[in-house]
VOVOLO-105164 format. One record per residue: x, y, z of N, C-alpha, C, CB in turn; residue in one letter; residue number from 1. Coordinates in nm, 2 decimals. Glycine has a CB too. Layout:
BEGIN
+--------+--------+--------+--------+--------+--------+--------+--------+--------+--------+--------+--------+------+-----+
|   n.xx |   n.yy |   n.zz |  ca.xx |  ca.yy |  ca.zz |   c.xx |   c.yy |   c.zz |  cb.xx |  cb.yy |  cb.zz | code | pos |
+--------+--------+--------+--------+--------+--------+--------+--------+--------+--------+--------+--------+------+-----+
|      X |      Y |      Z |      X |      Y |      Z |      X |      Y |      Z |      X |      Y |      Z |    A | NUM |
...
+--------+--------+--------+--------+--------+--------+--------+--------+--------+--------+--------+--------+------+-----+
This chain:
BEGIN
+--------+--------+--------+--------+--------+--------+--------+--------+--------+--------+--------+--------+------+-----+
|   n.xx |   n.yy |   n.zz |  ca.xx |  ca.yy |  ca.zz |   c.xx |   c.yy |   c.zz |  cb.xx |  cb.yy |  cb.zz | code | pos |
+--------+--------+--------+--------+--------+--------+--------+--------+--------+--------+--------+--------+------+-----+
|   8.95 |  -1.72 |   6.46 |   9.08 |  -1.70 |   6.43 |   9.10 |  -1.54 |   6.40 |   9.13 |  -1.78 |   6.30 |    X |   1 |
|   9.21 |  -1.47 |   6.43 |   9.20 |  -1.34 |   6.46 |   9.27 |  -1.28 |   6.32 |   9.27 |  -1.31 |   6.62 |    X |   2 |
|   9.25 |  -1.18 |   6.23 |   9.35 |  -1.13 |   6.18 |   9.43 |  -1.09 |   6.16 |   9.35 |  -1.10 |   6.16 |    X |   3 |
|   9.53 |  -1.04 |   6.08 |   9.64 |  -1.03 |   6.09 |   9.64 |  -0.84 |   6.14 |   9.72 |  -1.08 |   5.94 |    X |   4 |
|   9.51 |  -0.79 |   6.09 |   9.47 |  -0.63 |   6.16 |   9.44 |  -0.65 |   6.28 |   9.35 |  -0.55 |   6.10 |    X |   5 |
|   9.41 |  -0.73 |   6.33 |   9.35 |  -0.78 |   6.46 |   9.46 |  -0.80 |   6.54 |   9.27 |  -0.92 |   6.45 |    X |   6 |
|   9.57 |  -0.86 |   6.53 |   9.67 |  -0.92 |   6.58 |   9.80 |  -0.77 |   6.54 |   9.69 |  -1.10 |   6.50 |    X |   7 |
|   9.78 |  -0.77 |   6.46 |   9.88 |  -0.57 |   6.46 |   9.86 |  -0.50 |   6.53 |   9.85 |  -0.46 |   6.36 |    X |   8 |
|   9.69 |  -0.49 |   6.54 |   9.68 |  -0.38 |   6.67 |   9.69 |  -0.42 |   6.78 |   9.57 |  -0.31 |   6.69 |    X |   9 |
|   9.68 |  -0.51 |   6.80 |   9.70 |  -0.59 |   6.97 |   9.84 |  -0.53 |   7.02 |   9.72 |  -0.80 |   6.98 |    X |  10 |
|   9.94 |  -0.61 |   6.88 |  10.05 |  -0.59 |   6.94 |  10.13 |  -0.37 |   6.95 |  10.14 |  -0.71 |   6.83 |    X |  11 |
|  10.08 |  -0.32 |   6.85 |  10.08 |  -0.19 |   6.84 |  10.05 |  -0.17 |   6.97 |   9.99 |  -0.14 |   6.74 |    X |  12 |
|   9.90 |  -0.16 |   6.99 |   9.87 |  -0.11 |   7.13 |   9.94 |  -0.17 |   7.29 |   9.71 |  -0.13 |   7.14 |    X |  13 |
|  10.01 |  -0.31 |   7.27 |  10.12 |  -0.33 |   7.36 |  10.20 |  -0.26 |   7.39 |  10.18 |  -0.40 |   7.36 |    X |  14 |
|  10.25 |  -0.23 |   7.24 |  10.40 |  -0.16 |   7.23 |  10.41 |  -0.01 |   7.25 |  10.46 |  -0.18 |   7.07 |    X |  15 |
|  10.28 |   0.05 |   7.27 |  10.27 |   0.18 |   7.29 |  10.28 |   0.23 |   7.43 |  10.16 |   0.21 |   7.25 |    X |  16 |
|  10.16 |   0.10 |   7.48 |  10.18 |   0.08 |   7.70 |  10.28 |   0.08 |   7.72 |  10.13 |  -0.05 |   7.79 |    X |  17 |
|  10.40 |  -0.02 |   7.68 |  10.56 |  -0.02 |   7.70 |  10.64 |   0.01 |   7.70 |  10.60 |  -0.06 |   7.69 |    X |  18 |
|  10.66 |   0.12 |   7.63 |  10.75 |   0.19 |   7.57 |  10.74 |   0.32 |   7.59 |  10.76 |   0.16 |   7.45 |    X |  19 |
|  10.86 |   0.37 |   7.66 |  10.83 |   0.51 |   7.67 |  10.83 |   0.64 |   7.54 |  10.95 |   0.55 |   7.77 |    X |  20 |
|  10.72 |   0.73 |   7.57 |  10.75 |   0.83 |   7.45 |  10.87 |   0.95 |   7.44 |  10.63 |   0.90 |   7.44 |    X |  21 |
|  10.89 |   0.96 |   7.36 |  10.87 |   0.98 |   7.23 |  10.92 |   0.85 |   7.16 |  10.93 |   1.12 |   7.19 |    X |  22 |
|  10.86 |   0.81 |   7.06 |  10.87 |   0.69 |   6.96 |  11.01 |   0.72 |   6.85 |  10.71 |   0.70 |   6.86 |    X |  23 |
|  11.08 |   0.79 |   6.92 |  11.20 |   0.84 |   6.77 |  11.34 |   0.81 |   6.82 |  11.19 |   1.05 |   6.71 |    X |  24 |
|  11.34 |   0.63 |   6.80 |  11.47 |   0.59 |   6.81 |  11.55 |   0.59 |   6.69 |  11.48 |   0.46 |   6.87 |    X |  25 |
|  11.66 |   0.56 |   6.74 |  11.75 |   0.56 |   6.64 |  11.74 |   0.42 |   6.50 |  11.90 |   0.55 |   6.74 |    X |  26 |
|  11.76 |   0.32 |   6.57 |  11.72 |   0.25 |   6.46 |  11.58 |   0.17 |   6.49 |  11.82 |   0.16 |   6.42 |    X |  27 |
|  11.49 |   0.16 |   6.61 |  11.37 |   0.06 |   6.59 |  11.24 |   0.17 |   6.55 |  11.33 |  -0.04 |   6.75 |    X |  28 |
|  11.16 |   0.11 |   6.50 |  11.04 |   0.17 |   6.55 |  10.95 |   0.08 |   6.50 |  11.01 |   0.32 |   6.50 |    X |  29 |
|  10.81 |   0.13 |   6.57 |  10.67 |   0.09 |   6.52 |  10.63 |   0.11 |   6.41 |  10.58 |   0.12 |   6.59 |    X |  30 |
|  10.52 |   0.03 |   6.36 |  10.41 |   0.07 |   6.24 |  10.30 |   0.06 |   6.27 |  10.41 |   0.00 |   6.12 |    X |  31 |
|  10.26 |   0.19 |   6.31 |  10.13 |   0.16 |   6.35 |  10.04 |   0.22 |   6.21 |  10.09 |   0.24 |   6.51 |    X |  32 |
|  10.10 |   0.30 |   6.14 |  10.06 |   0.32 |   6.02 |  10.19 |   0.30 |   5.90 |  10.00 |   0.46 |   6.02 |    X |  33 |
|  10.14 |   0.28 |   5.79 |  10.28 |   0.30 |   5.64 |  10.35 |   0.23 |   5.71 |  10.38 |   0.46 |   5.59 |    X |  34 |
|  10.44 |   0.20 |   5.63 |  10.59 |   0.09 |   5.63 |  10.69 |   0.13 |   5.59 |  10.59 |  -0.03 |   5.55 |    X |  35 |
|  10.80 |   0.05 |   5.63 |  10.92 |   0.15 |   5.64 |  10.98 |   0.10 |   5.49 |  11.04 |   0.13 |   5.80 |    X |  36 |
|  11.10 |   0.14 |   5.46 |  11.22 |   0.10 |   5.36 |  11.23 |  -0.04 |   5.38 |  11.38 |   0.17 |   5.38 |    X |  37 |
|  11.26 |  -0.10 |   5.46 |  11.29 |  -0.24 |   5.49 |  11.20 |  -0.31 |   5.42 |  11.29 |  -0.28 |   5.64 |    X |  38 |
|  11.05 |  -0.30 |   5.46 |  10.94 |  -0.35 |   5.47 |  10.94 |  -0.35 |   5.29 |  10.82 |  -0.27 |   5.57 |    X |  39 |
|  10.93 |  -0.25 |   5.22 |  10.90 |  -0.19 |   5.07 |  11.04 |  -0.30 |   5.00 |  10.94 |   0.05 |   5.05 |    X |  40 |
|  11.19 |  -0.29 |   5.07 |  11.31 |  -0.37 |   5.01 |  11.27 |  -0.55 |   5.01 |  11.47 |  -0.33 |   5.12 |    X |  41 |
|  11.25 |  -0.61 |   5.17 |  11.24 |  -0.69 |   5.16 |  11.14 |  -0.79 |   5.10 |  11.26 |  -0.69 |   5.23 |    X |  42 |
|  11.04 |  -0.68 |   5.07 |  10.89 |  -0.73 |   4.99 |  10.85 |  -0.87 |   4.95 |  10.89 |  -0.67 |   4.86 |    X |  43 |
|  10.84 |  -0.89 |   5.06 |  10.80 |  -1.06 |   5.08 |  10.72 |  -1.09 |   5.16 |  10.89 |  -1.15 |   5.13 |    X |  44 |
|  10.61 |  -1.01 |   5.18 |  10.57 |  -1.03 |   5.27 |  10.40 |  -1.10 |   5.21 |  10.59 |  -0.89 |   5.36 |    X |  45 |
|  10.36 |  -1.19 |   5.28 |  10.28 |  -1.28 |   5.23 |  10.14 |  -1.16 |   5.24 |  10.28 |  -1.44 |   5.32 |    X |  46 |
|  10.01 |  -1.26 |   5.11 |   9.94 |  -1.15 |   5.11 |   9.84 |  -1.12 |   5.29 |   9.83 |  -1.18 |   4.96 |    X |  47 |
|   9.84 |  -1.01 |   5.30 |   9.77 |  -1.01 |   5.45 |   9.85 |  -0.98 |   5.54 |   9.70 |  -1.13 |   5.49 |    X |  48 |
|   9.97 |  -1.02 |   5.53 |  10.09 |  -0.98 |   5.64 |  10.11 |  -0.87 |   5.65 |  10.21 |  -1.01 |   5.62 |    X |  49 |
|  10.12 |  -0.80 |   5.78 |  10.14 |  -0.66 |   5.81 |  10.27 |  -0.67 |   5.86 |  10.04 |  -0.59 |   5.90 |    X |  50 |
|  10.33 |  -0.52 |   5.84 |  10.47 |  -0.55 |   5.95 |  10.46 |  -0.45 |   6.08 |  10.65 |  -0.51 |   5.86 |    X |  51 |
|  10.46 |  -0.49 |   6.17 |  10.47 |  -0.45 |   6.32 |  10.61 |  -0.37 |   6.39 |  10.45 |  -0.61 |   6.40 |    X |  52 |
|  10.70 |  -0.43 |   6.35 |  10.85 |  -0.31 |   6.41 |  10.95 |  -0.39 |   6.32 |  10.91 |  -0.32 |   6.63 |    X |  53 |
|  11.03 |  -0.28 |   6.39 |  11.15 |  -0.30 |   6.29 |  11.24 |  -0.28 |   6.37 |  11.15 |  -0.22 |   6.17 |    X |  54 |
|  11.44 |  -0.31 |   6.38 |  11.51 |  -0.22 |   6.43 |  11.58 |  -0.28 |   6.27 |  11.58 |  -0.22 |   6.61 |    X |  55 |
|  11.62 |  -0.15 |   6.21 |  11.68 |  -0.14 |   6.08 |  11.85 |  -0.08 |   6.16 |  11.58 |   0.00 |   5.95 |    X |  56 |
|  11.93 |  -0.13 |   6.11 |  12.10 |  -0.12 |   6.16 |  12.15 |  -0.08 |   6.02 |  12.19 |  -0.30 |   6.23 |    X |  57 |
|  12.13 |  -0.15 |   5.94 |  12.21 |  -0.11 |   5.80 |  12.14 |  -0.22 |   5.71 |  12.40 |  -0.14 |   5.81 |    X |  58 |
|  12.17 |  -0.25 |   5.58 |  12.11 |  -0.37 |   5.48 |  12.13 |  -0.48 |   5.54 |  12.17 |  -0.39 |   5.33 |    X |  59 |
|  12.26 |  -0.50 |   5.60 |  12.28 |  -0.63 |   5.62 |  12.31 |  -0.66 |   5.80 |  12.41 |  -0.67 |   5.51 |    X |  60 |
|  12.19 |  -0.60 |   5.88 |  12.18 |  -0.62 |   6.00 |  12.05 |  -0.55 |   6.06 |  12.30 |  -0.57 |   6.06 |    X |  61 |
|  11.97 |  -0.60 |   6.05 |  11.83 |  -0.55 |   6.10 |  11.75 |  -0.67 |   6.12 |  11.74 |  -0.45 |   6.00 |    X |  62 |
|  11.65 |  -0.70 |   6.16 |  11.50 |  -0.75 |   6.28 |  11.39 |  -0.69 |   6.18 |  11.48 |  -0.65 |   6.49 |    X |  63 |
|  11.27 |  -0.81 |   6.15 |  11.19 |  -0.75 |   6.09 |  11.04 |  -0.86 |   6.22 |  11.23 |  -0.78 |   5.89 |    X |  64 |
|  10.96 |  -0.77 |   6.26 |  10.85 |  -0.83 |   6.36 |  10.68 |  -0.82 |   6.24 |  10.84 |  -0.70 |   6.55 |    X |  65 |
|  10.66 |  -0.90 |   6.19 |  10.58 |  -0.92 |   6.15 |  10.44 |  -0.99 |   6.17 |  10.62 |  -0.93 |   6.10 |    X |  66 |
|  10.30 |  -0.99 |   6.14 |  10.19 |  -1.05 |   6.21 |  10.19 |  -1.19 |   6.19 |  10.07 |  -0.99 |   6.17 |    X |  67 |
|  10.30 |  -1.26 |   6.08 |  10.33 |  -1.39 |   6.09 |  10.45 |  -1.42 |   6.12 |  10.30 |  -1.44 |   6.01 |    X |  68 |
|  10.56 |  -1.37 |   6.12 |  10.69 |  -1.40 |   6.11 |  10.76 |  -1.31 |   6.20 |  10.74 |  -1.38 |   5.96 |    X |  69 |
|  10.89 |  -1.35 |   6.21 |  10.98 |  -1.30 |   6.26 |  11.08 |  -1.31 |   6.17 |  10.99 |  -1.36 |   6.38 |    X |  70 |
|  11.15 |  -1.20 |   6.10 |  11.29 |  -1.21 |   6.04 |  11.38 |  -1.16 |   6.09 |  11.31 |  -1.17 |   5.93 |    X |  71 |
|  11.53 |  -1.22 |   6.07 |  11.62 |  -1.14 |   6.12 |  11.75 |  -1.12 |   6.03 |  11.65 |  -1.20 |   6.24 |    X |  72 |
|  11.81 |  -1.04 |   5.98 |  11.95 |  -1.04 |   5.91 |  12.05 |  -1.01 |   5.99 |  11.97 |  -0.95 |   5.80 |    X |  73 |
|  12.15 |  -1.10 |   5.99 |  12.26 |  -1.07 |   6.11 |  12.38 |  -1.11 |   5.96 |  12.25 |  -1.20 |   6.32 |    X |  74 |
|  12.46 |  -0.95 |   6.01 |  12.60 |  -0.99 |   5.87 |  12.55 |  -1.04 |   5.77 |  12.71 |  -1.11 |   5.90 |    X |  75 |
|  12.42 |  -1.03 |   5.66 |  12.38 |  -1.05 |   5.56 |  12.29 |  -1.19 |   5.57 |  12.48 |  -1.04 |   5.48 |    X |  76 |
|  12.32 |  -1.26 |   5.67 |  12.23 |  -1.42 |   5.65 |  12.11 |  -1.41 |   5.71 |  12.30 |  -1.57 |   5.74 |    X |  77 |
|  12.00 |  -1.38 |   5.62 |  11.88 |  -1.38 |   5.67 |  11.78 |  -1.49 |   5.72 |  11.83 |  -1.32 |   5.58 |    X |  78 |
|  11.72 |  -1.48 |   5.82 |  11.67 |  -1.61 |   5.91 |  11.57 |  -1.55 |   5.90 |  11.71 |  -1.65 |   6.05 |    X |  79 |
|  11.44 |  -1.66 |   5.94 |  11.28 |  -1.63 |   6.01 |  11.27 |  -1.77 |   6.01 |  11.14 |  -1.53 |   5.92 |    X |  80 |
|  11.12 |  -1.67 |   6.12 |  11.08 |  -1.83 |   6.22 |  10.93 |  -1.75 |   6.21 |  11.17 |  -1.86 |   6.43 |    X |  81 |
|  10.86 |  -1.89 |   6.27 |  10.70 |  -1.87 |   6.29 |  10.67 |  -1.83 |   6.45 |  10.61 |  -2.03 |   6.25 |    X |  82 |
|  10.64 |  -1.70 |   6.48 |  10.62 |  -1.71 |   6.61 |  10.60 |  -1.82 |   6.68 |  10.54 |  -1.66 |   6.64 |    X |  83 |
|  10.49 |  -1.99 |   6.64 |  10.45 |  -2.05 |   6.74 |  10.53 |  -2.21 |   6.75 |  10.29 |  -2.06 |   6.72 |    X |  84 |
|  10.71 |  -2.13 |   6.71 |  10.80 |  -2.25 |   6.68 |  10.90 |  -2.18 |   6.80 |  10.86 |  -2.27 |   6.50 |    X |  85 |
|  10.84 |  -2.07 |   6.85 |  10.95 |  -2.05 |   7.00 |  10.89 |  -2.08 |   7.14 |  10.99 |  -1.88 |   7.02 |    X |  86 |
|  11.00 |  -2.18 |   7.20 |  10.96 |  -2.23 |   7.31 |  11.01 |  -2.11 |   7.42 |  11.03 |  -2.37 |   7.33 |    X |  87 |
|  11.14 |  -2.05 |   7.46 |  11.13 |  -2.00 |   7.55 |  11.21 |  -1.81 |   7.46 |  11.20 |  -2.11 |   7.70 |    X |  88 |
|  11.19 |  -1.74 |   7.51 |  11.25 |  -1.61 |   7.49 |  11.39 |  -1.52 |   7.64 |  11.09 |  -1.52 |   7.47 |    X |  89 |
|  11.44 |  -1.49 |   7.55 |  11.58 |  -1.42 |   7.70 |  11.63 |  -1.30 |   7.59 |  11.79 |  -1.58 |   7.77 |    X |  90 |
|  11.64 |  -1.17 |   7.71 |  11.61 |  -1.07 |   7.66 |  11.75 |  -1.01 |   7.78 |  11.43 |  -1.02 |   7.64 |    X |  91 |
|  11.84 |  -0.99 |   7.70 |  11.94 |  -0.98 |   7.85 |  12.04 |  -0.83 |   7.77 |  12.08 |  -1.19 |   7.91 |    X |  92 |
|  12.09 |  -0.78 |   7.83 |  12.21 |  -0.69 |   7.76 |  12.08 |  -0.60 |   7.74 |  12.32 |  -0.75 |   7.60 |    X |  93 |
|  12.00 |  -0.53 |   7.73 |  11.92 |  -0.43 |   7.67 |  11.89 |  -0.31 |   7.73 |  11.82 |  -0.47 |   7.64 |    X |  94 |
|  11.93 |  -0.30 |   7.89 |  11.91 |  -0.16 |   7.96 |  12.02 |  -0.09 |   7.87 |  11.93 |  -0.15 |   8.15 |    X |  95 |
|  12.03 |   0.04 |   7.92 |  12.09 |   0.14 |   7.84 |  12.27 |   0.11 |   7.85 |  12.03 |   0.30 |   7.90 |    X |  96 |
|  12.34 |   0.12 |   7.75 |  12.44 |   0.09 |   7.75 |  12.51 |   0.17 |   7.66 |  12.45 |  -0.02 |   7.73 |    X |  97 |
|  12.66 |   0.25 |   7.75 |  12.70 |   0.34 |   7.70 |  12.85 |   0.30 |   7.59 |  12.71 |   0.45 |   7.82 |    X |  98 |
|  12.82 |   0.14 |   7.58 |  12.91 |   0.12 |   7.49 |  12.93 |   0.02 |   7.38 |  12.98 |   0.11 |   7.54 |    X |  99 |
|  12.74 |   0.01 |   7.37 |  12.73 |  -0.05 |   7.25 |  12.56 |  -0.02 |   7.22 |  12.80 |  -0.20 |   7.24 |    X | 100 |
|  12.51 |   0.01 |   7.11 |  12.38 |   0.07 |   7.07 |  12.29 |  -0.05 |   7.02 |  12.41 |   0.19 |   6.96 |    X | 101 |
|  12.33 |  -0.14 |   7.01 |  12.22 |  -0.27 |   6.99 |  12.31 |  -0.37 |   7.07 |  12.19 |  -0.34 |   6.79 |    X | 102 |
|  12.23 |  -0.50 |   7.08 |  12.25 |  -0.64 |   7.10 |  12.11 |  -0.69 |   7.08 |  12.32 |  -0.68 |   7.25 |    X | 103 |
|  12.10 |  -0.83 |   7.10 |  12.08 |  -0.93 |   7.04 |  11.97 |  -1.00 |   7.22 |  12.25 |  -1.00 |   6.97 |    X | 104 |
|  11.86 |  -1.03 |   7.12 |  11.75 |  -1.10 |   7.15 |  11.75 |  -1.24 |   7.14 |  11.66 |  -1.05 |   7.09 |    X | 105 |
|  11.73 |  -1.32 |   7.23 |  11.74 |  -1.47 |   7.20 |  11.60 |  -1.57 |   7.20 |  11.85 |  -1.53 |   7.32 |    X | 106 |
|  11.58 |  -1.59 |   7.15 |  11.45 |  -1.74 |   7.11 |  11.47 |  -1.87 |   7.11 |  11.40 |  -1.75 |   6.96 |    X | 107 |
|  11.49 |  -1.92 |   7.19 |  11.47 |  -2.08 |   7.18 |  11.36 |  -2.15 |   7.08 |  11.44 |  -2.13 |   7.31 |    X | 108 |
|  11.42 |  -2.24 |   7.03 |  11.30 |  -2.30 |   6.94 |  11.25 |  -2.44 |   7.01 |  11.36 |  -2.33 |   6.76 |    X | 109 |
|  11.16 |  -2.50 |   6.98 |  11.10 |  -2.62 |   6.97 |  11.19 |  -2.73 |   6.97 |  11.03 |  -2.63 |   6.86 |    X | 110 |
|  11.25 |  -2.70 |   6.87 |  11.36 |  -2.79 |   6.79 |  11.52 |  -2.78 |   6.85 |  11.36 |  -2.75 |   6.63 |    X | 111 |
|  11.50 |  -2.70 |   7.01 |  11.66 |  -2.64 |   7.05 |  11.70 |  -2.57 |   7.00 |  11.76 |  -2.70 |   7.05 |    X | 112 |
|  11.67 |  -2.50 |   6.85 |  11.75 |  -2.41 |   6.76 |  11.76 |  -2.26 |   6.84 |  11.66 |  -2.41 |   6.61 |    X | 113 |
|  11.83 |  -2.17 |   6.81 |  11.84 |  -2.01 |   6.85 |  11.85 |  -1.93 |   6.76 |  11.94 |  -1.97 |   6.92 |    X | 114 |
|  11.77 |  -1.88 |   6.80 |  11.71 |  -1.75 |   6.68 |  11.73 |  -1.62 |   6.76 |  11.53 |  -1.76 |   6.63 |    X | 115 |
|  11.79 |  -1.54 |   6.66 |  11.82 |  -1.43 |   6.77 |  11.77 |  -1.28 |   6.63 |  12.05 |  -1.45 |   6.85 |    X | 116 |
|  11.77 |  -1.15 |   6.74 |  11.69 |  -1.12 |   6.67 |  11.75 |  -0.95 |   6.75 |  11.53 |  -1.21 |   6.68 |    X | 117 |
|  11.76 |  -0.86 |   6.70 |  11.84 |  -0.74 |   6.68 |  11.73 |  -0.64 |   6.77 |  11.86 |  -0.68 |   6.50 |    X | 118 |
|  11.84 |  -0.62 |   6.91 |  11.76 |  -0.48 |   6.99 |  11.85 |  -0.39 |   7.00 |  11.69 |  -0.49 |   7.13 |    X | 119 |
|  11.76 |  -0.28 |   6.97 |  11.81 |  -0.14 |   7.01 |  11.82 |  -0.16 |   7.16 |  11.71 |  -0.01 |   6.97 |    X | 120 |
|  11.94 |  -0.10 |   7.25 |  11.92 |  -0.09 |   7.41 |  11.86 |   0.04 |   7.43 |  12.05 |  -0.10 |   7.50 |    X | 121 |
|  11.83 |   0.04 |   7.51 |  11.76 |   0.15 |   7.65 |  11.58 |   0.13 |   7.58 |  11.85 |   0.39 |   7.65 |    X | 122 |
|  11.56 |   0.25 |   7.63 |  11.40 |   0.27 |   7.63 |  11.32 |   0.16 |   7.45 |  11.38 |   0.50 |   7.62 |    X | 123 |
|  11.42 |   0.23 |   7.37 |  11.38 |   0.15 |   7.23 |  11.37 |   0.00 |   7.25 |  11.50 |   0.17 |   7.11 |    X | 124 |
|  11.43 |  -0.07 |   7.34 |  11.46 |  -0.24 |   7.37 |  11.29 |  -0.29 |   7.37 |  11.56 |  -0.27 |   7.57 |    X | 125 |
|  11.19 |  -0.19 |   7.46 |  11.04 |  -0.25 |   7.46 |  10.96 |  -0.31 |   7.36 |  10.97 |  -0.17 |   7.48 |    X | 126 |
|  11.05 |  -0.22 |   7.25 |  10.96 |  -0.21 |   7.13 |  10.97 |  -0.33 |   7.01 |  11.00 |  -0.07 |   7.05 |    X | 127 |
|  11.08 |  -0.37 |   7.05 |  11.08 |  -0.52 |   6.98 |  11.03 |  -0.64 |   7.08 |  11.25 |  -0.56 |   6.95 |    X | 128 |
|  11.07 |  -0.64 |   7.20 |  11.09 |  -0.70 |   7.28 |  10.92 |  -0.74 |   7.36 |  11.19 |  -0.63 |   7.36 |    X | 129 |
|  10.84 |  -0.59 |   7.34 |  10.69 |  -0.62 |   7.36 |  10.62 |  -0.66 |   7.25 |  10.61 |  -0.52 |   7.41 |    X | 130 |
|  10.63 |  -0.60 |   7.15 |  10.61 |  -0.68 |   6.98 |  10.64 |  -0.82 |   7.03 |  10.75 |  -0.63 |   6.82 |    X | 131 |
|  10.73 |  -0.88 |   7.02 |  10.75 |  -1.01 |   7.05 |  10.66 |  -1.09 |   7.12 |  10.85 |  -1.02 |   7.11 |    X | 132 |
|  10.66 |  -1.07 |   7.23 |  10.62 |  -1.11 |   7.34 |  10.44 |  -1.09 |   7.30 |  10.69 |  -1.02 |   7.46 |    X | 133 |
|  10.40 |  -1.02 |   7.28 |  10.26 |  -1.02 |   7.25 |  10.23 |  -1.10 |   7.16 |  10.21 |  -0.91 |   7.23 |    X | 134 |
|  10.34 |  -1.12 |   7.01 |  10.24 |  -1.18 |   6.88 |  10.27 |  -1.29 |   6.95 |  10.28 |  -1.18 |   6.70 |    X | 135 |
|  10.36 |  -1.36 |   7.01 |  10.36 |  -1.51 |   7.05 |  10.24 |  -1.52 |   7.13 |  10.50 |  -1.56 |   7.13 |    X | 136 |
|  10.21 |  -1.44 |   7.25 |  10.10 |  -1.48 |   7.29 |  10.00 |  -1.48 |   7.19 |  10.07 |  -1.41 |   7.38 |    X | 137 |
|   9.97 |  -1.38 |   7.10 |   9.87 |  -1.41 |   7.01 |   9.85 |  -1.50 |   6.92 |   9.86 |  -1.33 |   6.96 |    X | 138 |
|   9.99 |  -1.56 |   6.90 |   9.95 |  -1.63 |   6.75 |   9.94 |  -1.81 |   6.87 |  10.14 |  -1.62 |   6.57 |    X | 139 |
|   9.97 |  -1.79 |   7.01 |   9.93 |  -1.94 |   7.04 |   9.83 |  -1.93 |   7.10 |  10.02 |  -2.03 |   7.13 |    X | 140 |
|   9.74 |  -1.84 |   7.10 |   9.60 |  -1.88 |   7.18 |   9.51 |  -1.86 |   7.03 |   9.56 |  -1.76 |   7.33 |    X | 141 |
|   9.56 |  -1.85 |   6.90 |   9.47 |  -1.77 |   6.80 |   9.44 |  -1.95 |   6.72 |   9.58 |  -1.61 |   6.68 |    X | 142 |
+--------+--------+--------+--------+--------+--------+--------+--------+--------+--------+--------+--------+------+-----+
């Protein structure tokens, strides 16, 4: 079974291949080291959990990508899911768009449910979007 350092860096070193540099979007970024405000506010994070990216919008609209979880606050109602409770993922609206600076990531669940989950568009879109996509692979083959 792989760790949760084990499974950080996997996904870190995805998100690095994918994403073009420089790393200094507006609202996402990586942790490949320290943790952001979100991470320190939401402080829930179980012992061993690392947090992996973030796109922070404001208190009550940000994505939290974690080595077990996925959270999301959309308009204050905060959701999460277990990576290995999403069946399919759609990632649409995220090339660069000169008239709106986020949208929205979609997850299908198991259970038909939709979980959606906050992207920055243009180049920043990888960084959630390969986060994603990797811990799921990681947490179903782990």
């Amino acid at each position: 079974m792989k760790t949760d350092k084990s499974i950080k860096n996997i996904c870190i070193a995805a998100v690095k291949r994918k994403t073009i540099q420089p790393f200094d979007y507006t609202y996402t970024k990586f942790f490949d080291e320290g943790y952001s405000e979100l991470v320190l506010n939401v402080n829930n994070l179980n012992m061993g959990e690392l947090p992996i990216a973030e796109t922070y919008i404001d208190n009550t609209n940000w994505s939290l990508i974690t080595t077990r979880r996925i959270l999301s606050n959309i308009n204050g109602e905060i959701g999460e899911i277990n990576p290995n409770e999403i069946n399919s993922m759609k990632w649409s609206g995220f090339k660069h768009s000169q008239s709106k600076q986020t949208t929205f990531g979609e997850m299908k669940l198991h259970d038909g449910n939709i979980f959606y989950v906050h992207i920055e568009v243009g180049r920043a879109s990888m960084i959630i979007i390969s986060a994603i996509n990797t811990l799921v692979g990681q947490i179903k083959f782990n």
